[in-house]
Steps between C-alpha positions, in 0.01 A plus 500: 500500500783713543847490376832756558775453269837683564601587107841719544600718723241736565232302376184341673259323308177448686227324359163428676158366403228691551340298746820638699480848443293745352593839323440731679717216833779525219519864530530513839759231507758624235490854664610259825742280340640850326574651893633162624741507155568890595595361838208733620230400828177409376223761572274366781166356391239752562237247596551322844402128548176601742350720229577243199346222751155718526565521128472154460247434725266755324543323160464136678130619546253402269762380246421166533351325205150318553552119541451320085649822344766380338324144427246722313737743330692193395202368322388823290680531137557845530530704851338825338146336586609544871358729664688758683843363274 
């Protein structure tokens, strides 16, 4: 899913599937692999763990597909006739 490849001196080939990392993750990443290259400290992470956790408990509500969902969505030739999809 992900592979770094050290090319020459200088070099860093990183690879990653998307399942790994999205684009706008990637952006945030090389601007972090850039400082740690520049020999610079990372900036701090302006979101602490206790506000990401209520984050994550807020989107854990309701999200939660009906029980047969999937059964049923496998079943239908084309997943436009879903509603709400």
């Amino acid at each position: 899913m992900l592979r770094a490849v050290w090319l020459e001196p200088g070099r860093l080939l990183l690879v990653a599937h998307h399942l790994v990392v999205d684009g706008v993750s990637w952006r945030i990443l090389l601007e972090d692999l850039r400082a740690a290259w520049e020999g610079r400290e990372l900036e701090p992470v302006p979101l602490s763990f206790r506000k990401a956790r209520r984050l994550h408990e807020h989107a854990d509500k309701g999200t939660t597909p009906p029980p047969g969902l999937w059964r049923e969505l496998v079943g239908r030739p084309n997943l436009r006739s879903v509603p709400g999809l």
